[in-house]
Backbone as numpy.savetxt, mean C-alpha at the origin, in Angstrom:
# Nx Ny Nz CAx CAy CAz Cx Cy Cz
16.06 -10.92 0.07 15.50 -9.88 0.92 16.23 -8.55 0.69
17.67 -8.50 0.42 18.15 -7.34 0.23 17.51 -6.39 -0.75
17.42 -6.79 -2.07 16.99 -5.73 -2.84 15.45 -5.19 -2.30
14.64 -5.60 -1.62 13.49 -5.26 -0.96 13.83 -4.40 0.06
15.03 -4.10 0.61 15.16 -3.27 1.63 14.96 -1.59 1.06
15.19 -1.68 -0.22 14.90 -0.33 -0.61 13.63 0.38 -0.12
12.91 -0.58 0.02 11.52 -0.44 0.10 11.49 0.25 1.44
12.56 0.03 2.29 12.29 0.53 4.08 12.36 2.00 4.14
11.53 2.80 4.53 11.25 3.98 4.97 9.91 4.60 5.09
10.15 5.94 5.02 9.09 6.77 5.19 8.67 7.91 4.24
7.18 7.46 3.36 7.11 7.71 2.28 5.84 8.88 2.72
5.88 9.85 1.33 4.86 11.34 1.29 4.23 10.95 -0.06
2.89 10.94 -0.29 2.27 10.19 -1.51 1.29 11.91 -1.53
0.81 11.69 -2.93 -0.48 12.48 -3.48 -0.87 11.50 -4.38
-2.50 11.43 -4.48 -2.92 10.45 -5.53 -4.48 11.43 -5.87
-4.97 9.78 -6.34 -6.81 10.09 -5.92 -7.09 8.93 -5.48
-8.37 9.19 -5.19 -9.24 8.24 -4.67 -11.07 7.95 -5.24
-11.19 7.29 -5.60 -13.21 6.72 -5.71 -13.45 6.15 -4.95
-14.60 6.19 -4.74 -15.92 5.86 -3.81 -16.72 4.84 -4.36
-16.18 3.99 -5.13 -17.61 3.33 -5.85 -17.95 3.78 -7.11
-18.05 4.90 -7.42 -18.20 5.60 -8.63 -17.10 5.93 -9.69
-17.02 6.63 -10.80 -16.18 7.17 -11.53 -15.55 8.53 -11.34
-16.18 9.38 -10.29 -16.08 10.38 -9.31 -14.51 10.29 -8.90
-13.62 10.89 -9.65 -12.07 10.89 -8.14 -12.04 12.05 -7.30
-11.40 11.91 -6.49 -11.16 12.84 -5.65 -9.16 13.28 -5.10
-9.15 13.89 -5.19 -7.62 14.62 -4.75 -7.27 13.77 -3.30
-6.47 13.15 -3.00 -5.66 12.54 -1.70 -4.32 12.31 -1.52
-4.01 12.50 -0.40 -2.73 12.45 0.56 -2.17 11.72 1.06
-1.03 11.17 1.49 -1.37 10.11 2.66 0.63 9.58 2.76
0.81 9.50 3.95 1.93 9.25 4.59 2.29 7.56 4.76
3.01 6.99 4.27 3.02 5.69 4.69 4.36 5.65 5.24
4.45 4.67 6.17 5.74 4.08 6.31 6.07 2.00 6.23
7.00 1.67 5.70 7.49 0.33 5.46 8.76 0.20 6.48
8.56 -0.91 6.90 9.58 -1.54 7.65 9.91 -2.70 7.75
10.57 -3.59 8.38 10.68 -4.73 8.30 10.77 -5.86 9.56
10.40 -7.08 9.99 10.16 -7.59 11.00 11.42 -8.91 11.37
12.00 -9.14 10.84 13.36 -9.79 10.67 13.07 -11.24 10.03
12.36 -10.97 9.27 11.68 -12.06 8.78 11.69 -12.18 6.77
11.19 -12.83 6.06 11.13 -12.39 4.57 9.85 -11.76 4.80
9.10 -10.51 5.80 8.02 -9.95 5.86 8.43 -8.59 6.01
7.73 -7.84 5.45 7.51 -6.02 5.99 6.19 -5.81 6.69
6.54 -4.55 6.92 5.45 -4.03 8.05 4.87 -2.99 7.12
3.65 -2.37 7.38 3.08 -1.45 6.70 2.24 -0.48 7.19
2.75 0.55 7.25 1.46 1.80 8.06 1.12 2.99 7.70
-0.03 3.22 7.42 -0.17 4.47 6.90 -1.27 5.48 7.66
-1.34 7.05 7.53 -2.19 7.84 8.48 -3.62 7.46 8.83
-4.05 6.22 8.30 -5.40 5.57 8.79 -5.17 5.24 10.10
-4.23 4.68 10.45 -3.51 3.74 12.00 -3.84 2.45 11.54
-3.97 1.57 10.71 -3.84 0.40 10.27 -2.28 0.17 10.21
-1.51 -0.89 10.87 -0.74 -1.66 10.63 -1.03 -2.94 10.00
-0.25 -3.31 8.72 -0.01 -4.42 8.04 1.23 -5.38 7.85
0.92 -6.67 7.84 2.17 -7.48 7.70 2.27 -7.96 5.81
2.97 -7.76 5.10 2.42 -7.78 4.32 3.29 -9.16 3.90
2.50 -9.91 2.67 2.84 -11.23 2.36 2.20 -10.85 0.75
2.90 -11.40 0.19 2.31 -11.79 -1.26 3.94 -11.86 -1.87
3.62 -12.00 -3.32 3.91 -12.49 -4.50 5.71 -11.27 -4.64
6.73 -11.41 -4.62 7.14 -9.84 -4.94 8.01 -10.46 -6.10
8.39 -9.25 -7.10 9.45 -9.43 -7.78 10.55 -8.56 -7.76
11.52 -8.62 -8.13 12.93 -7.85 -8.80 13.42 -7.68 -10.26
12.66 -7.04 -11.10 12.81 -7.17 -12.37 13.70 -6.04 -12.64
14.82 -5.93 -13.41 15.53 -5.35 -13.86 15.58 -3.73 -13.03
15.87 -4.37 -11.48 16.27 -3.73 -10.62 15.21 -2.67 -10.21
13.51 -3.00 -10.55 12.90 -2.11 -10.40 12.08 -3.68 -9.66
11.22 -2.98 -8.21 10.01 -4.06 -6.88 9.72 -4.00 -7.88
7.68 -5.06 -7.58 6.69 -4.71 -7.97 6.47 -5.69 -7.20
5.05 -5.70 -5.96 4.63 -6.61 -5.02 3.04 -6.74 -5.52
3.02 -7.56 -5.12 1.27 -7.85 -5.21 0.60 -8.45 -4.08
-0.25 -8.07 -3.20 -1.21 -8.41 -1.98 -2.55 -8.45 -2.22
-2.98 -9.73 -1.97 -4.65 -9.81 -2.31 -4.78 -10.44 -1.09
-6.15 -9.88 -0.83 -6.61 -10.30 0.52 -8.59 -10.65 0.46
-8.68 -11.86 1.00 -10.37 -11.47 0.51 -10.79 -11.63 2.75
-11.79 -10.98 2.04 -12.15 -11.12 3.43 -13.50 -11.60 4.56
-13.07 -12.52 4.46 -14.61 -13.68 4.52 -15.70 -12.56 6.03
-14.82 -12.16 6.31 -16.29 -11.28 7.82 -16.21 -9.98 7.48
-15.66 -9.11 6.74 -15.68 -7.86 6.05 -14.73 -7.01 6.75
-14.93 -5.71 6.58 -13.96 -4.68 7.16 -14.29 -4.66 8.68
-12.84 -4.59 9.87 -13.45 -4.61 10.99 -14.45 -3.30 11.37
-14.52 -2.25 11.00 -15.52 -1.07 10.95 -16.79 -1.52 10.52
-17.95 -1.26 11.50 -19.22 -1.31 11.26 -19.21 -0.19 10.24
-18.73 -0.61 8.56 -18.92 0.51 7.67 -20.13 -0.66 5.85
-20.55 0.15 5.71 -21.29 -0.15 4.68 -21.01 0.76 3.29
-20.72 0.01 2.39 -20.59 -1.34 2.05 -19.43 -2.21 2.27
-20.04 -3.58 2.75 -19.08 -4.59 2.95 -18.19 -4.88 2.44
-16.51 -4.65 2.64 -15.56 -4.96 1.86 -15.36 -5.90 1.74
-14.94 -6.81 0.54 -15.09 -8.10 0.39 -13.37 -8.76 0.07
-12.88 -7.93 -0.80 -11.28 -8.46 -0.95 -10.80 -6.73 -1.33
-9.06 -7.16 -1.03 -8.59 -6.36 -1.38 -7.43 -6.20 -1.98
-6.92 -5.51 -3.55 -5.48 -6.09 -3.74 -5.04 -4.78 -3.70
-3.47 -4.62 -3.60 -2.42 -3.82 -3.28 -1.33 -3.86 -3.90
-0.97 -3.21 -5.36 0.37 -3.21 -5.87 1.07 -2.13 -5.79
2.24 -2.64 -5.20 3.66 -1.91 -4.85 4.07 -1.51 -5.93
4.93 -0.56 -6.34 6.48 -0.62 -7.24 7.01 0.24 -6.97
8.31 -0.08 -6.71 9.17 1.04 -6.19 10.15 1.33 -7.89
9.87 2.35 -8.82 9.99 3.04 -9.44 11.43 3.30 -9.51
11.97 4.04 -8.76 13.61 4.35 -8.61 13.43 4.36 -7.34
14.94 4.65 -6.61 15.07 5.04 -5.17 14.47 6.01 -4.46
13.51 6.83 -4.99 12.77 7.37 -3.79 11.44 8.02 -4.34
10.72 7.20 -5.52 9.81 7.13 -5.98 9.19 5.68 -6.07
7.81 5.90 -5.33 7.00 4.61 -5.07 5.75 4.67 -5.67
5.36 3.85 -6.02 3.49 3.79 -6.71 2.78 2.61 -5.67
1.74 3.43 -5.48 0.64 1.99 -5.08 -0.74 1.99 -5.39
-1.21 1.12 -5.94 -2.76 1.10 -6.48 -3.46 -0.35 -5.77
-4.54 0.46 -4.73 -5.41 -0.05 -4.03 -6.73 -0.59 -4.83
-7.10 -1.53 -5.16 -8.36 -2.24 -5.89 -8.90 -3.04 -4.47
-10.65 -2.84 -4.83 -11.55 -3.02 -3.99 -12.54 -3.81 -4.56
-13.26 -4.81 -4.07 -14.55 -5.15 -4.15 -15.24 -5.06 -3.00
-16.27 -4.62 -3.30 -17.62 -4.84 -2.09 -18.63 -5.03 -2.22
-19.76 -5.56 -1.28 -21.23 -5.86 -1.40 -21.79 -4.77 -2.91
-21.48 -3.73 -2.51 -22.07 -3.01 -3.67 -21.35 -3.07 -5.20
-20.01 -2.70 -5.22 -19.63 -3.30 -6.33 -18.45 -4.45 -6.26
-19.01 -5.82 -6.77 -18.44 -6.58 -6.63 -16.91 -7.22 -7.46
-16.80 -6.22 -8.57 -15.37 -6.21 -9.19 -14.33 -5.41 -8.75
-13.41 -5.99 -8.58 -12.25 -5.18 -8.25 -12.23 -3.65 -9.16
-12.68 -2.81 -8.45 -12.24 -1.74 -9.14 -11.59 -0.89 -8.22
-10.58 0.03 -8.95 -9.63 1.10 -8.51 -9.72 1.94 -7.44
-9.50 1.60 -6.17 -9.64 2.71 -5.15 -8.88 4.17 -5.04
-7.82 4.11 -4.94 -6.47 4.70 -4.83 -5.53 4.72 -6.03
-5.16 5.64 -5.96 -3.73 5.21 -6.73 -2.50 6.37 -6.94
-1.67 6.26 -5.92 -0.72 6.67 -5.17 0.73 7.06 -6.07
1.11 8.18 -6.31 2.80 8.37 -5.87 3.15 8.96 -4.78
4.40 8.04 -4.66 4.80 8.81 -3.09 6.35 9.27 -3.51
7.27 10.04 -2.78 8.05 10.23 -2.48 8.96 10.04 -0.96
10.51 9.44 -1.35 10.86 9.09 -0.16 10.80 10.52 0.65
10.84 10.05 2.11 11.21 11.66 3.18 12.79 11.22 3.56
13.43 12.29 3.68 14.38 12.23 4.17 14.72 12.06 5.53
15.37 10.82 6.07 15.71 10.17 7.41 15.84 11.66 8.22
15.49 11.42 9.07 15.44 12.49 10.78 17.16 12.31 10.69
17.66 12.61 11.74 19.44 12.63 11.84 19.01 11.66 13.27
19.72 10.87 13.72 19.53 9.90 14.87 18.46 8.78 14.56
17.55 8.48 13.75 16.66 8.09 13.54 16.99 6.45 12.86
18.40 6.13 12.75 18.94 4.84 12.34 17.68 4.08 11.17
17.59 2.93 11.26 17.08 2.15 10.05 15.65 1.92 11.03
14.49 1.72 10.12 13.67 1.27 9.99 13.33 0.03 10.75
């Protein structure tokens, strides 16, 4: 669990994003990681989705790389169309305060995992009083 603690904070990303199409678009987005006292982290970003996250992780030559697949047999809880069907999520924490994450999607409409997101972030620097995560 230790070397995963790198992972705890509060991260500032720019990426893009698609819609289904080959179309990207310019995006933003704030996440924060934490941890539950468990071999689990927590996960939240400016959507207001909290996640527990579970999957596969490694430690390869002192650099994460996590992997989260999720399928989802009743779809997204949002009455949104098209139906999301699974979803995977790879981590890597890069160096100490550079992170990547690439969001892959399937849905009713297109049913292969293709590329939603795909994220660098940068760590933020701790508040002063603001202790650990």
């Amino acid at each position: 669990m230790q070397p995963f603690a790198k992972l705890l904070g509060e991260w500032e990303g720019e990426g893009s994003m698609s819609l289904y199409t080959q179309t990207t678009y310019p995006c933003s987005e704030n996440i924060s990681i934490g941890h539950v006292g468990q071999p689990s982290f927590w996960y939240s970003d400016n959507t207001g989705h909290v996640h527990i996250l579970k999957g596969p992780a490694r430690n390869e030559h002192g650099r994460i790389h996590i992997v989260l697949e999720t399928e989802l047999t009743e779809g997204h809880p949002l009455p949104k169309k098209p139906k999301m069907l699974r979803v995977r999520r790879e981590i890597a924490l890069l160096d100490n305060d550079t992170l990547t994450q690439k969001v892959f999607m399937a849905t009713e409409k297109k049913t292969d995992m293709t590329l939603h997101t795909n994220m660098i972030y940068k760590r933020l620097p701790k508040l002063p009083g603001s202790g650990d995560l």
